[in-house]
VOTI-467283 format. One record per residue: residue in one letter; x, y, z of N, C-alpha, C, O in turn. Coordinates in steps of 0.02 Angstrom, whole numbers, padded with zeros to 5 digits, always signed. Atoms other than C-alpha are relative to their C-alpha. Layout:
N
aXYZXYZXYZXYZ/...
END
This chain:
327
x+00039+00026-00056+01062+01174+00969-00044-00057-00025-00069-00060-00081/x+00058+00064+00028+00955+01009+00963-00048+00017+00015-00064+00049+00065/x+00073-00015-00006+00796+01017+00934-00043-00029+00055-00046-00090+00063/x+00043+00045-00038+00672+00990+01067-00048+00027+00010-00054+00081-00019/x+00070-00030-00013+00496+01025+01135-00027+00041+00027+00025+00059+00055/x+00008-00024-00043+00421+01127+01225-00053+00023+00025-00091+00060-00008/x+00054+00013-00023+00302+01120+01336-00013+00080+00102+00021+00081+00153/x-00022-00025-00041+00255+01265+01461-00066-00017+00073-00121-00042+00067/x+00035+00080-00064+00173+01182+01634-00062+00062+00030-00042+00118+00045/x+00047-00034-00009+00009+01265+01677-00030-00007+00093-00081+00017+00118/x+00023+00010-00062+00012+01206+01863+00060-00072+00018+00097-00103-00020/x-00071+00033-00050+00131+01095+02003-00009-00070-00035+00041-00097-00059/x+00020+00077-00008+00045+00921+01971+00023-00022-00110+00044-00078-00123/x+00009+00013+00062+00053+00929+01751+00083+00030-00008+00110+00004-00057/x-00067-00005+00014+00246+01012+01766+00033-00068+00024+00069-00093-00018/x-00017+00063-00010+00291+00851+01851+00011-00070-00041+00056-00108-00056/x+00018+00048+00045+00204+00741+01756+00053+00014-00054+00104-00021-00056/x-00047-00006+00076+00296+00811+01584+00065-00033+00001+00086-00069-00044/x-00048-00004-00017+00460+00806+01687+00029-00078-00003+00089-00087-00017/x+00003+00038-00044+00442+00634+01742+00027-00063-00081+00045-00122-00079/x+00012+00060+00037+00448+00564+01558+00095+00009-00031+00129+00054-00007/x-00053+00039+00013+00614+00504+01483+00039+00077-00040+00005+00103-00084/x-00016-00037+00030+00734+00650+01430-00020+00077-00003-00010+00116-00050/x+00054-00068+00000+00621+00811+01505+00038+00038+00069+00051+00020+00127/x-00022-00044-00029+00688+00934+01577-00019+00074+00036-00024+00120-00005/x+00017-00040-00025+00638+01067+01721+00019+00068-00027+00081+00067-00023/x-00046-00080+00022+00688+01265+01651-00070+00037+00031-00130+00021+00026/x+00006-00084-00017+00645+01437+01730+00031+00046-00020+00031+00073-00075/x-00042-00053+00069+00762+01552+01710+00064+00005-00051+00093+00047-00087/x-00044-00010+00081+00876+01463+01605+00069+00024-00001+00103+00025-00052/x-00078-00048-00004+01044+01557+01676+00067-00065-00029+00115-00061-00068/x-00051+00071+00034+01135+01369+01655+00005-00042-00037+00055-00071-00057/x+00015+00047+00044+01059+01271+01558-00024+00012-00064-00030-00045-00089/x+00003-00032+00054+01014+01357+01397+00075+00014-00019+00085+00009-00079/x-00051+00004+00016+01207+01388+01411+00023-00098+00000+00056-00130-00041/x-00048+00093+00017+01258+01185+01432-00038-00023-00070-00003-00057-00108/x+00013+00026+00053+01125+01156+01282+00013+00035-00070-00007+00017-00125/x-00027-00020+00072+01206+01273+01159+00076-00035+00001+00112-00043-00048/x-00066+00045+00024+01361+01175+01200-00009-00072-00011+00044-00102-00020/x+00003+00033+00009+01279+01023+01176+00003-00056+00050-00010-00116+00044/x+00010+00036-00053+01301+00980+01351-00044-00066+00038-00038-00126+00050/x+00063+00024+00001+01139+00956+01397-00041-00014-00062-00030+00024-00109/x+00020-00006+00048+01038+00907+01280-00093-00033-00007-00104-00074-00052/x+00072+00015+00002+00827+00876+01309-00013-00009-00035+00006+00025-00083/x+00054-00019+00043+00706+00820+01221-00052+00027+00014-00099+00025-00025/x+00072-00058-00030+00579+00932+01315+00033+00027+00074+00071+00009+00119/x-00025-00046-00041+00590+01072+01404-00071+00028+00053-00105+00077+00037/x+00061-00026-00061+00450+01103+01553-00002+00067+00041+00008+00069+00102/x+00013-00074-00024+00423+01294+01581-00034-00002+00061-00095-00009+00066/x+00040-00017-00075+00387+01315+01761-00005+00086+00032-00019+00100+00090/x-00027-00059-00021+00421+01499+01770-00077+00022+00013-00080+00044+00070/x+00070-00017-00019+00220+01539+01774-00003-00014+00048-00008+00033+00087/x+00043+00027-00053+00173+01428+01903+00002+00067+00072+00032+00120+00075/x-00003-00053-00065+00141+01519+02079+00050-00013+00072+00037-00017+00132/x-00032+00034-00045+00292+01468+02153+00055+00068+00035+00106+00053+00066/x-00053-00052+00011+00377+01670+02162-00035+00021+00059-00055+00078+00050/x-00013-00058-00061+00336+01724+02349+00049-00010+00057+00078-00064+00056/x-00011+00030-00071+00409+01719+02520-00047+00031+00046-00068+00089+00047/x+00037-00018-00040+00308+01700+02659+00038-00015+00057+00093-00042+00058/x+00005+00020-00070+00303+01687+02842-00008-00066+00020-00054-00091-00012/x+00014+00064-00023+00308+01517+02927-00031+00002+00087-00011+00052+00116/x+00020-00022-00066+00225+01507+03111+00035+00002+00035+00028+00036+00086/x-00060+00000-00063+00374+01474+03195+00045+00046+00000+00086+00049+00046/x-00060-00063-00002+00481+01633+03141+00019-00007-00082+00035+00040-00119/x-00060+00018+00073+00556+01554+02972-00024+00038-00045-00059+00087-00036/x+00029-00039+00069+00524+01605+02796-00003-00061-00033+00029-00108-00011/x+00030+00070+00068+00461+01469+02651+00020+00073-00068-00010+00125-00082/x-00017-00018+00057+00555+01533+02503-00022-00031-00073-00007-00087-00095/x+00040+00042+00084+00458+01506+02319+00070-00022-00041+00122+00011-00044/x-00061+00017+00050+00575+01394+02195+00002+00065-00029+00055+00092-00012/x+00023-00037+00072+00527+01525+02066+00045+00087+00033+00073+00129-00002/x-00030-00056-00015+00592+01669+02193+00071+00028-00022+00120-00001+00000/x-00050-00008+00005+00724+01765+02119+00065+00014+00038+00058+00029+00097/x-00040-00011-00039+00891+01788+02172+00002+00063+00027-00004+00080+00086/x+00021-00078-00022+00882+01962+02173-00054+00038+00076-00047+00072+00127/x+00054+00000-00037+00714+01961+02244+00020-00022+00070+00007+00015+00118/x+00007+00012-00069+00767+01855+02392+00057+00070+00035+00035+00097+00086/x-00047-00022-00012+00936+01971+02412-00045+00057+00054-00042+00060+00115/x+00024-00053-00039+00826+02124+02455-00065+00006+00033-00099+00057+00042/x+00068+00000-00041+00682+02071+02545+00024+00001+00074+00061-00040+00102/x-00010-00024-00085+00686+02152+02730+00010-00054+00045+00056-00058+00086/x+00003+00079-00057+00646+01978+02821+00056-00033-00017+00078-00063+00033/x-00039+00031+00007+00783+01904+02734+00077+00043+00025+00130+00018+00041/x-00050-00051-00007+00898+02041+02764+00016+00001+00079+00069-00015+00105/x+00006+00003-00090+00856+02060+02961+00022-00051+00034+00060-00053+00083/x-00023+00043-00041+00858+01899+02990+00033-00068-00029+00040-00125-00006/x-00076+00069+00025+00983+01792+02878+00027+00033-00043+00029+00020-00104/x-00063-00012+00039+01110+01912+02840+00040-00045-00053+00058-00024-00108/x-00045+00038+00031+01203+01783+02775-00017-00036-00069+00023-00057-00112/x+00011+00022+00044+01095+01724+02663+00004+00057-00064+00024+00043-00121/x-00020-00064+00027+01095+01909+02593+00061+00007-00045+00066+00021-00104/x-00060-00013+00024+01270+01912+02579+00024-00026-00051+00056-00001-00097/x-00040+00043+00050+01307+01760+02493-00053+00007-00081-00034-00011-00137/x+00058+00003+00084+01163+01779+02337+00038+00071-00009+00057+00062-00067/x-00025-00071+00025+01243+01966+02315+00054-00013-00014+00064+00020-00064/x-00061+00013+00013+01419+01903+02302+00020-00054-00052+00075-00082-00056/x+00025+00057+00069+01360+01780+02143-00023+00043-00063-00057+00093-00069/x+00031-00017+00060+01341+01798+01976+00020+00098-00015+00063+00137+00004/x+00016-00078-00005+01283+01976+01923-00074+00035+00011-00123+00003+00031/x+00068-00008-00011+01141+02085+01931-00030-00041-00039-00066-00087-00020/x+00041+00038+00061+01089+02024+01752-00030-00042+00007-00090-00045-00005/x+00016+00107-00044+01080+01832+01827-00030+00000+00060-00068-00044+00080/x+00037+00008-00075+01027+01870+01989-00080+00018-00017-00121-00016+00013/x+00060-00032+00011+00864+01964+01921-00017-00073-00046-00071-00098-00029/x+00027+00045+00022+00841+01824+01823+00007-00082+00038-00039-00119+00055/x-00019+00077-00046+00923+01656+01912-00066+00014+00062-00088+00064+00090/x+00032-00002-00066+00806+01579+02044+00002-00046+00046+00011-00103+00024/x-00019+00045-00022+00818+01495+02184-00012-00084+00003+00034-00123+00014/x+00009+00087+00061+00771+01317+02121+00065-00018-00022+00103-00058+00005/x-00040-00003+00055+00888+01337+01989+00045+00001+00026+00084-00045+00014/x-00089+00002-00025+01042+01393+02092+00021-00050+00056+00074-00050+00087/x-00022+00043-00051+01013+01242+02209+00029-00064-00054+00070-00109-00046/x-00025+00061+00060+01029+01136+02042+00030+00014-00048+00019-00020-00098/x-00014-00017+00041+01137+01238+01947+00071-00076-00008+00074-00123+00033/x-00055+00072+00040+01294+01094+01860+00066+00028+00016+00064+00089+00025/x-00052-00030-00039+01477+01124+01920+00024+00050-00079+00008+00048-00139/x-00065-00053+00034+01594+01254+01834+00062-00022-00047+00096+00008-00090/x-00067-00006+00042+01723+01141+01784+00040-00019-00042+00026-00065-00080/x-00007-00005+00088+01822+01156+01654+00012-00067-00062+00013-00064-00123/x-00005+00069+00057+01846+00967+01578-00087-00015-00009-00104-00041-00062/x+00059+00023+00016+01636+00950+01614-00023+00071-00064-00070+00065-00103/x+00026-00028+00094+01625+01101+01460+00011+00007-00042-00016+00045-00082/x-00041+00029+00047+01749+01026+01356-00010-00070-00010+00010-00115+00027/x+00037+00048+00002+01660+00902+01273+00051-00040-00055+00033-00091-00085/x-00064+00056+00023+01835+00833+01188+00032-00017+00059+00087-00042+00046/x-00032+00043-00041+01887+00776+01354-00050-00047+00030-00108-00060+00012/x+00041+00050-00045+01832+00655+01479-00013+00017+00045+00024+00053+00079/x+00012-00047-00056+01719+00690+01607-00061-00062+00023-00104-00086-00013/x+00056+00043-00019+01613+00574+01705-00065+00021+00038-00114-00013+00053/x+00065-00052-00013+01492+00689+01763-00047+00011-00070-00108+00003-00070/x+00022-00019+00083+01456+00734+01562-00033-00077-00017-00093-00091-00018/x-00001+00057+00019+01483+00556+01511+00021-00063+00032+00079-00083+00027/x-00004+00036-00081+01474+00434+01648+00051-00069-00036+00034-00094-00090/x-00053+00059+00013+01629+00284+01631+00060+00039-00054+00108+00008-00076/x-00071-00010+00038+01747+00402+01526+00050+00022+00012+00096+00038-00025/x-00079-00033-00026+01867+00461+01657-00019+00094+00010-00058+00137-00009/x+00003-00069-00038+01899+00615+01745+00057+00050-00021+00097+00070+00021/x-00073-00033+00020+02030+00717+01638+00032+00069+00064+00088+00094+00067/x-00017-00051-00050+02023+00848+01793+00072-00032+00032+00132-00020+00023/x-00061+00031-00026+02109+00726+01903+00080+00009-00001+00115+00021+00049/x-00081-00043+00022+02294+00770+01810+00019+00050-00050+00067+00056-00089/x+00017-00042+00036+02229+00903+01741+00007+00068+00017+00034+00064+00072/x+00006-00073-00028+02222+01102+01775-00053+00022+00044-00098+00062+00031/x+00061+00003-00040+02121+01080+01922+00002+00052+00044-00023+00036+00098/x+00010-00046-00029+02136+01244+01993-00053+00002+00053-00047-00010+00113/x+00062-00010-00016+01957+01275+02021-00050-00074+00037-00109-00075+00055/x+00043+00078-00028+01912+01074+02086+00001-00010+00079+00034+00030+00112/x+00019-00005-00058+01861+01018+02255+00054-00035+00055+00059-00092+00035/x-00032+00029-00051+01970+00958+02393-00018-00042+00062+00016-00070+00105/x+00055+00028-00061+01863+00891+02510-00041-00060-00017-00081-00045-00061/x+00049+00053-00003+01769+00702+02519-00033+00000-00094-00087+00006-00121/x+00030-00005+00077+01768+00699+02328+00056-00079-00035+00117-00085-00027/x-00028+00063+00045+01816+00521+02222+00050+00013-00064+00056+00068-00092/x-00037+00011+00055+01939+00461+02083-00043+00005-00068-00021+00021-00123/x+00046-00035+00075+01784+00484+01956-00009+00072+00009-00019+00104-00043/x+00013-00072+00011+01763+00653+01996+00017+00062+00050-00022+00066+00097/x+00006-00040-00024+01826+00806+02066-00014+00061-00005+00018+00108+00017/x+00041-00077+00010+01716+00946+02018-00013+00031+00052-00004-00001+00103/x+00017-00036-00059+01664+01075+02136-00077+00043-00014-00104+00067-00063/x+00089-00017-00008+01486+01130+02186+00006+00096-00004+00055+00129+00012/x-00011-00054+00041+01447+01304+02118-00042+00073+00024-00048+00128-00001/x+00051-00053-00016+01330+01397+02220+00023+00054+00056+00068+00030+00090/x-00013-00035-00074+01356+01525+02361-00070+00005+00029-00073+00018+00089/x+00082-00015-00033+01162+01538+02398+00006-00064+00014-00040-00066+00054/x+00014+00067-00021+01175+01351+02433+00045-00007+00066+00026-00044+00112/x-00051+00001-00035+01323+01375+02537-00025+00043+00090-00011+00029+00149/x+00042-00043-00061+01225+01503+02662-00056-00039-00007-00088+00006+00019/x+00048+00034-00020+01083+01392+02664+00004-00064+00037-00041-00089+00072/x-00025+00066-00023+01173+01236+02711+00018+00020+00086+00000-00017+00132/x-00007-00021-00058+01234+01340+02866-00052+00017+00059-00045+00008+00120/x+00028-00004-00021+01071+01404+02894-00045-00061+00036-00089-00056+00079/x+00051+00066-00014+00999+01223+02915-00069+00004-00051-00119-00029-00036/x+00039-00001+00052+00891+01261+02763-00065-00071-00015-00085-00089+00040/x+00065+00044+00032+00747+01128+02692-00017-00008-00057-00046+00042-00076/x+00010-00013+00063+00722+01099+02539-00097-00048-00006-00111-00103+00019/x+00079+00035+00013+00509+01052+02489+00004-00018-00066+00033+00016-00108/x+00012+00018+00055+00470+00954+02353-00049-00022-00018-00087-00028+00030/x+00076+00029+00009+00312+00878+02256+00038-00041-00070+00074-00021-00116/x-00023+00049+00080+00336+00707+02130-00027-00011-00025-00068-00032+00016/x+00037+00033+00053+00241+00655+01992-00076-00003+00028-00124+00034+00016/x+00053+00031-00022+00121+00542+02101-00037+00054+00039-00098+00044+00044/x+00028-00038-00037+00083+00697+02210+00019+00019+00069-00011+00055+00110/x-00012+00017-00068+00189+00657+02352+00027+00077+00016+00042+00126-00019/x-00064-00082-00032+00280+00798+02477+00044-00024+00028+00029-00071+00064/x-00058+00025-00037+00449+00769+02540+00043+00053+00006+00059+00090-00040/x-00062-00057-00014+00575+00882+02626+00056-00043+00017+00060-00100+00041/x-00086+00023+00014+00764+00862+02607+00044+00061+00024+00049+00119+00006/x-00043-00079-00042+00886+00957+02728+00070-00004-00065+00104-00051-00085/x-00056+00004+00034+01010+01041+02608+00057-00021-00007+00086-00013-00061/x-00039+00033-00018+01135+00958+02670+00001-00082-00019+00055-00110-00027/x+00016+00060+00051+01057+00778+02593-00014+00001-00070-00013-00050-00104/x+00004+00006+00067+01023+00839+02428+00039-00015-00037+00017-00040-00089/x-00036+00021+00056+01181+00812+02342+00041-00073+00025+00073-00072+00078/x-00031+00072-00016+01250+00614+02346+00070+00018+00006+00086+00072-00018/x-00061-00015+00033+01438+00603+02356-00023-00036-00051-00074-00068-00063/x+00015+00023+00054+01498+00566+02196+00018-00068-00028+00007-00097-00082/x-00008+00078+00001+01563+00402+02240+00029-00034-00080+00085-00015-00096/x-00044-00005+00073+01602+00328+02044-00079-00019-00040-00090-00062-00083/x+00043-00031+00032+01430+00390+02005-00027+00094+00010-00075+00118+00039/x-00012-00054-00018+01466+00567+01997-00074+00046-00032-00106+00091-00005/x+00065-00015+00042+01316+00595+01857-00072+00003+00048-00125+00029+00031/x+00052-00007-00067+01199+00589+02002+00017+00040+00028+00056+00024+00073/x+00001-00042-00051+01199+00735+02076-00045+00031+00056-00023+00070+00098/x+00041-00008-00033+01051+00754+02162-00039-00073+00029-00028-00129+00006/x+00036+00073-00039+00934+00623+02279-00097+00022-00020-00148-00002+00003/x+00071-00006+00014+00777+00719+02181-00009-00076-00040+00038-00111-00057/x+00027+00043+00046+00671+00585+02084-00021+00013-00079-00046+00069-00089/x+00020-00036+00084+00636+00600+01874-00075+00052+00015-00124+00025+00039/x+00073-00009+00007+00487+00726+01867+00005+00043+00063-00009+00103+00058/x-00010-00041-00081+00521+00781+02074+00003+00072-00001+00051+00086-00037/x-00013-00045+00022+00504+00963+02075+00015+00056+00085-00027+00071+00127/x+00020-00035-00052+00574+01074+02209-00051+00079-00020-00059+00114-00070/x+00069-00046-00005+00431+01199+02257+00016+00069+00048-00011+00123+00037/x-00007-00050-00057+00498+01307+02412+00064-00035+00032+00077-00095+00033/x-00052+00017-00076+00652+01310+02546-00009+00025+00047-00019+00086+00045/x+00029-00052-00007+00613+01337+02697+00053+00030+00087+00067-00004+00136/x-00040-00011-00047+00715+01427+02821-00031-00018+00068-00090-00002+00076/x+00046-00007-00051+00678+01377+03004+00029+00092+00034+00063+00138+00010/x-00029-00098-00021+00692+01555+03136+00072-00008-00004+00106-00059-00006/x-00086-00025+00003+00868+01641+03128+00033-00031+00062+00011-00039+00119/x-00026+00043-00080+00979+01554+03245+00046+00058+00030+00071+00100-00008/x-00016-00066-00040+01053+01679+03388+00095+00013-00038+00123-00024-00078/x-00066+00023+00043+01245+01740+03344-00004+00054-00072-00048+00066-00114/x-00021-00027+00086+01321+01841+03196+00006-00042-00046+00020-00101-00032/x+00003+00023+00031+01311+01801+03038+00069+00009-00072+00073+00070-00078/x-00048-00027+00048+01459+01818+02887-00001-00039-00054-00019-00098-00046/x-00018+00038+00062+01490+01756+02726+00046+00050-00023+00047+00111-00023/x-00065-00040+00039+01653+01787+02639+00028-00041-00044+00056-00095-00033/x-00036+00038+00075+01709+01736+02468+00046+00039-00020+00048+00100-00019/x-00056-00021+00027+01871+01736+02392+00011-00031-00062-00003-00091-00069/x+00020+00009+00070+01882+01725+02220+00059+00050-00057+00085+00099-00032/x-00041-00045+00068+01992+01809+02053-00007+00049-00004+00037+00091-00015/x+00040-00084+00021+01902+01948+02034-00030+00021+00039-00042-00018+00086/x+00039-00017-00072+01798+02069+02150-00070-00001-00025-00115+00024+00009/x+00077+00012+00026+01637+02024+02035+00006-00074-00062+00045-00098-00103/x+00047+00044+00055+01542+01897+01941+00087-00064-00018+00119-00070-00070/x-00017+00066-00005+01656+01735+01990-00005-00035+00051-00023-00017+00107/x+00024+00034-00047+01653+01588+02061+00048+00004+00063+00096+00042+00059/x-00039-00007-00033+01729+01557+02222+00051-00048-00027+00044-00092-00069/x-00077+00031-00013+01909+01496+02243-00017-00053+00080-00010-00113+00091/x+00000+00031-00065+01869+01472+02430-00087+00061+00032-00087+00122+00028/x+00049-00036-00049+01690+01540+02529+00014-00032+00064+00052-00078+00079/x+00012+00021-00092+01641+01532+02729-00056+00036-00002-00052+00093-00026/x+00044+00006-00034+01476+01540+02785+00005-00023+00072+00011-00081+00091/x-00028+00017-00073+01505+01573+02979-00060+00028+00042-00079+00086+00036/x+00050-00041-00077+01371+01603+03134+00043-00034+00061+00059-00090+00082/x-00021+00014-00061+01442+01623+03269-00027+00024+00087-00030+00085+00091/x+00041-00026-00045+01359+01645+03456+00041-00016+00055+00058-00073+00070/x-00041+00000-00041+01464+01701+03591-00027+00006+00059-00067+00053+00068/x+00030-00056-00065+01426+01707+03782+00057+00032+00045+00096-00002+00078/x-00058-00030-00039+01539+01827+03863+00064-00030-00038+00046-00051-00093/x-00047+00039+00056+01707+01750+03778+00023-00048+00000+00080-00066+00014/x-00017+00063-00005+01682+01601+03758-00073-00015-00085-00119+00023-00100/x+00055+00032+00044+01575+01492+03596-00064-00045+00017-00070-00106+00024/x+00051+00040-00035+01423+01449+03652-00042-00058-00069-00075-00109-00059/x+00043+00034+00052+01355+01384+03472+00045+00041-00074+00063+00100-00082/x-00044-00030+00076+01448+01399+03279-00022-00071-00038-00025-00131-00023/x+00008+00030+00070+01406+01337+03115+00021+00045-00048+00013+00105-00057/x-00077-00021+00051+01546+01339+02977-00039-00046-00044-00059-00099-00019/x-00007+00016+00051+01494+01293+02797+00041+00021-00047+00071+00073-00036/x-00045-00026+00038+01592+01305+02647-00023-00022-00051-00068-00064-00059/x+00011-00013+00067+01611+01345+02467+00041+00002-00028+00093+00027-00006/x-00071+00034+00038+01720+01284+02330+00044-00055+00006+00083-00082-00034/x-00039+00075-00037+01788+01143+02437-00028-00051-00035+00020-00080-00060/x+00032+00059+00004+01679+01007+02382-00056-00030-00039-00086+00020-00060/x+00065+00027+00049+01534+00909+02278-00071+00051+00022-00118+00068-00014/x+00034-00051-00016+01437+01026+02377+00017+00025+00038+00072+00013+00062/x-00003-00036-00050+01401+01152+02498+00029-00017+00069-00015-00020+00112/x-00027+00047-00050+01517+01076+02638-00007+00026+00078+00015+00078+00103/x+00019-00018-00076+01461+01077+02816+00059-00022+00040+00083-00076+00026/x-00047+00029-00003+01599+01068+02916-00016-00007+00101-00019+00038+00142/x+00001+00022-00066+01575+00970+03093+00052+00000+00046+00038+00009+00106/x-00055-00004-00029+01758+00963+03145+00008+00076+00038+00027+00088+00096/x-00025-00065-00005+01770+01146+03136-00054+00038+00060-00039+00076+00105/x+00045-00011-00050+01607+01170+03228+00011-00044+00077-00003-00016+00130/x-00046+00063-00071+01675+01035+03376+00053+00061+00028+00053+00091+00082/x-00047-00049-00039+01815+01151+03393-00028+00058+00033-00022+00072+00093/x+00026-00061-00034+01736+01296+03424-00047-00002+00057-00035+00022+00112/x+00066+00025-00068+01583+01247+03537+00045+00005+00065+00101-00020+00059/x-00020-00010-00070+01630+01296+03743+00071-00007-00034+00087-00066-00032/x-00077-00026+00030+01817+01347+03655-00012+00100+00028-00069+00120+00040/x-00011-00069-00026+01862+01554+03715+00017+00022-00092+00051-00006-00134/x+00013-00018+00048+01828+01650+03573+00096+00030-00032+00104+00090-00020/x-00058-00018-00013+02015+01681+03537+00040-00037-00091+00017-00083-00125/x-00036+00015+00057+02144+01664+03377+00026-00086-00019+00046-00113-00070/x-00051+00059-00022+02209+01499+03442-00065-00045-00014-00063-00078-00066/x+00088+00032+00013+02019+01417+03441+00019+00006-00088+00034-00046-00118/x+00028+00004+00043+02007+01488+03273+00027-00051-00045-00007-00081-00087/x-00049+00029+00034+02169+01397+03210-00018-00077-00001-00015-00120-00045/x+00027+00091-00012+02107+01230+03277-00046+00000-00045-00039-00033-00096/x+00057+00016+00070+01929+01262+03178+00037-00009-00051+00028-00060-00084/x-00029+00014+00075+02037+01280+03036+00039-00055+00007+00032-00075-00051/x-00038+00058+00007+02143+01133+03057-00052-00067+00011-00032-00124-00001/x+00015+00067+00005+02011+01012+03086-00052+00010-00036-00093-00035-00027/x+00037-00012+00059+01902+01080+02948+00037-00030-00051+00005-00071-00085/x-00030+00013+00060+02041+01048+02821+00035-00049+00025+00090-00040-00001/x-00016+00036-00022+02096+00910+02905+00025-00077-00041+00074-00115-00036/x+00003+00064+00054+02055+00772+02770-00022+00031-00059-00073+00015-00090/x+00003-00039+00063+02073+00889+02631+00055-00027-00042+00107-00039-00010/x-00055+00025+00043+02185+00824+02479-00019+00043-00067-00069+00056-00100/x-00002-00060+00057+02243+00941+02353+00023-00058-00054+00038-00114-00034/x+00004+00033+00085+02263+00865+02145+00037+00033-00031+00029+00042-00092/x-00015-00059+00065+02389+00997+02098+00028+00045+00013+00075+00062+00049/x+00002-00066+00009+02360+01143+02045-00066+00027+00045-00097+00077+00029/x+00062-00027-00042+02218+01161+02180+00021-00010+00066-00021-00010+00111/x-00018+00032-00071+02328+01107+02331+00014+00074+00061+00019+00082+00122/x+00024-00079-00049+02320+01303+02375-00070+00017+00046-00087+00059+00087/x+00075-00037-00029+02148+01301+02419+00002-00023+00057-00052-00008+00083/x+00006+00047-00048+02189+01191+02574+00014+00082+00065-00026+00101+00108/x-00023-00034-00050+02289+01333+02672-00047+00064-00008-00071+00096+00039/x+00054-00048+00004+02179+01461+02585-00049+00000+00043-00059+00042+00087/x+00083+00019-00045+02012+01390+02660+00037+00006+00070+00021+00055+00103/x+00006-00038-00093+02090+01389+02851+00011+00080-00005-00020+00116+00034/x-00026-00077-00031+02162+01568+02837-00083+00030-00042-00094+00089-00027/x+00062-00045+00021+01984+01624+02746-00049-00022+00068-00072+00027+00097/x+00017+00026-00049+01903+01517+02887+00015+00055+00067-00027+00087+00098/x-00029-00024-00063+02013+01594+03024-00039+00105-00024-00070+00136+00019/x+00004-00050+00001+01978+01770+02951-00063+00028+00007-00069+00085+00030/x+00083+00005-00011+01776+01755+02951-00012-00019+00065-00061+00006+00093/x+00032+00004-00069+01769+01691+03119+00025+00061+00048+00000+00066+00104/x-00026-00065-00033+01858+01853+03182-00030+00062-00016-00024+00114+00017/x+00030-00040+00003+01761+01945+03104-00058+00005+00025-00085+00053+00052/x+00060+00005-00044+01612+01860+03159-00015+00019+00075-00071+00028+00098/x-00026+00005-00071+01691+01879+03344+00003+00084-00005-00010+00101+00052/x-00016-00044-00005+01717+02056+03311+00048+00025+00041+00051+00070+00084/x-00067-00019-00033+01880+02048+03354+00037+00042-00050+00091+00067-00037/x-00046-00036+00070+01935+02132+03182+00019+00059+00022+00051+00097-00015/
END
């Protein structure tokens, strides 16, 4: 490991500052990035301990929502009652990640900025322009199983790595932040990650130093809630294909649906087509088939990943039936 500093941040305004200087790097709990810098991945010269600060509650917001602390664990958020009652989904998808081990420690901060999964960015004898920005994308004709299909460039098709990001994107989530100078700025999850255009190394629209602080849910929107990941194994991987689905029926018909997804894309992918279809559509198999066809609509498979296309509608189609409780 390279040597670097370390500095642990005694409050919001002096973790910033540290952050802000050339080569400094945010850590809490460390689940990803303590692994990319024993591979040399990452590699800081300072490391800014924020895990003290007082950023580990959730509260109440006046309007119904919850303000989730960066610092809150995954765990922590999984089994807190308010979160449970009233965003199943967000429930679902942080329990169907990782393991306990990581979840008790990962927090949410961290798993909004955790680094993709795949496998040419932790093979640091290939090319990866995410790693090393201008050296090519060995994924591209590569064993891209696990890469994104969805609104992703010729520099890079990695895939975004979270499922707690994936139920937050659905929820209409918020992300709060505080920079250097002192400023506050909120960023709907859905703007935080750039495409990757043929600057894929940018993955976020935070600033050097920018620190998120809280997310904050607004109230639960009416409607069931589901998340369903499909994946290798029945624990501790990533997805293949997720759905994040609410769906709100009146009598049988769609009065209101929001479809995000997971594994598709540079990130958490909101999918508008799929929500179009459904809206005043009869809650019915034939609806669901359309969401799925104009969800994956402008999907392009690389491969060995050109499965995930038919995958994602029939995981799609199978979450909104459940949501419908038509199962």
């Amino acid at each position: 490991m390279t040597p670097f500093r370390y500095d642990r941040a005694r409050d919001v305004a002096s973790a910033c500052a540290s952050a802000a200087q050339p080569m400094a790097k945010f850590i809490a709990g460390g689940t990803n990035l303590v692994d990319l810098m024993k591979l040399q991945i990452e590699t800081p010269a300072q490391l800014v301990d924020i895990s003290r600060l007082p950023l580990d509650r959730i509260e109440e917001t006046g309007d119904g929502g919850l303000r989730i602390g960066a610092l809150v664990t995954n765990s922590a958020a999984a089994i807190d009652m308010r979160v449970r009652r009233r965003y199943p989904l967000l429930a679902q998808a942080i329990l169907a990640g990782a393991s306990t081990q990581l979840r008790n420690r990962a927090t949410t901060g961290g798993n909004l900025l955790q680094r993709t999964r795949c496998a040419y960015f932790y093979d640091t004898t290939k090319p990866c322009n995410k790693r090393v920005p201008g050296s090519g994308c060995a994924a591209l004709e590569g064993l891209n199983r696990m890469n994104a299909v969805l609104d992703v460039s010729d520099h890079c098709i990695a895939a975004h790595s979270s499922d707690m990001a994936v139920a937050m994107t659905a929820l209409d989530a918020v992300v709060e932040t505080i920079a250097p100078d002192g400023s506050a700025r909120t960023i709907a999850i859905d703007e935080l990650y750039p495409p990757p255009g043929n600057t894929p190394h940018i993955e976020t629209v935070l600033a050097p130093g920018e620190l998120i602080v809280s997310v904050l849910l607004p109230p639960p929107p009416t409607g069931r809630q589901v998340y369903r990941k499909v994946r290798d194994r029945a624990s501790y991987a990533f997805a293949l294909v997720s759905v994040a689905a609410i769906l709100d029926l009146d009598g049988d018909r769609v009065r209101a649906a929001r479809v995000a997804f997971g594994g598709l894309s540079y990130k958490p992918w909101r999918s508008a087509g799929a929500e179009a279809a459904l809206v005043g559509a009869p809650a019915t198999r034939a609806t669901f088939d359309a969401a799925a066809t104009a969800a994956l609509r402008n999907a392009r498979g690389y491969g060995h990943n050109d499965f995930k296309i038919p995958l994602a509608r029939r995981t799609l189609r199978a979450t909104l039936t459940q949501a419908a409780s038509l199962s």
